[in-house]
N, C-alpha and C positions, 0 to 999 in steps of 0.2 A: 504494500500500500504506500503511495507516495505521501510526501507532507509538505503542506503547503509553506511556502515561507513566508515571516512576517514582515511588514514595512522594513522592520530594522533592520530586519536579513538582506533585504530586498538593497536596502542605502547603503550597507556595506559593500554587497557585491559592486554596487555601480562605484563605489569608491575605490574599491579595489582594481578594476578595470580602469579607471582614470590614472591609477597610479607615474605609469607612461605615456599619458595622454591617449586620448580616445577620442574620433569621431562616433557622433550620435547612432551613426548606421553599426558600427561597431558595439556602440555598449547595448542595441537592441539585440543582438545576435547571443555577445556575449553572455548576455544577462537573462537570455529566454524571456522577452519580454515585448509588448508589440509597442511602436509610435507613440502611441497616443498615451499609453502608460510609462512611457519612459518619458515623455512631456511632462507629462506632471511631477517627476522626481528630481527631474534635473532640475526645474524651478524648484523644488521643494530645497533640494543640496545648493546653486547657488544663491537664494533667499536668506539662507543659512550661514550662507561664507565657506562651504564644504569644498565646492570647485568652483574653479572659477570657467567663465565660458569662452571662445575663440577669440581672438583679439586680434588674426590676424587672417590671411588666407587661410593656414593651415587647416584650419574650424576644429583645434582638434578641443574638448575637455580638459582640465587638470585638475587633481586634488588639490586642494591647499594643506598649507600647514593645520588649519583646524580639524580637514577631514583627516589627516596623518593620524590627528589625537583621538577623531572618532574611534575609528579605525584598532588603534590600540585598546581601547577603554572597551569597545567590541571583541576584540578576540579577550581579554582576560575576561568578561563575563563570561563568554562561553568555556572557556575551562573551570571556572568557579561552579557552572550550573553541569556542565560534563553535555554541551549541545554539539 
């Protein structure tokens, strides 16, 4: 039986995928996720200050140093909870 994953799960993966920068087409792939869902998170993460968005051609995503901190503060919960 598969299990769903939660927001959280959801923001870390896309943070994790930004880590080397990402285009958008990439972190829908990457993240098993469609457009219009991955619209709403990338607003959700730069709203946040998580990543920041393309600034040049490239169009690629980047974590920031906040999502770095996400990021960590996420994996030690999940060894704390054993997820």
């Amino acid at each position: 039986m598969s299990k769903k994953r939660s927001e959280i799960e959801i923001l870390a993966d896309i943070l994790q995928i930004t880590r080397k920068g990402a285009k958008k087409s990439h972190i829908v792939y990457k993240a098993n996720l469609n457009f219009k869902i991955v619209k709403y998170y990338i607003e959700l993460l730069e709203k946040s200050d998580l990543i920041s968005g393309p600034e040049d051609s490239s169009r690629l995503f980047n974590i920031t140093e906040k999502g770095i901190k996400y990021l960590d503060h996420f994996e030690a919960f999940k060894e704390y909870v054993k997820l």
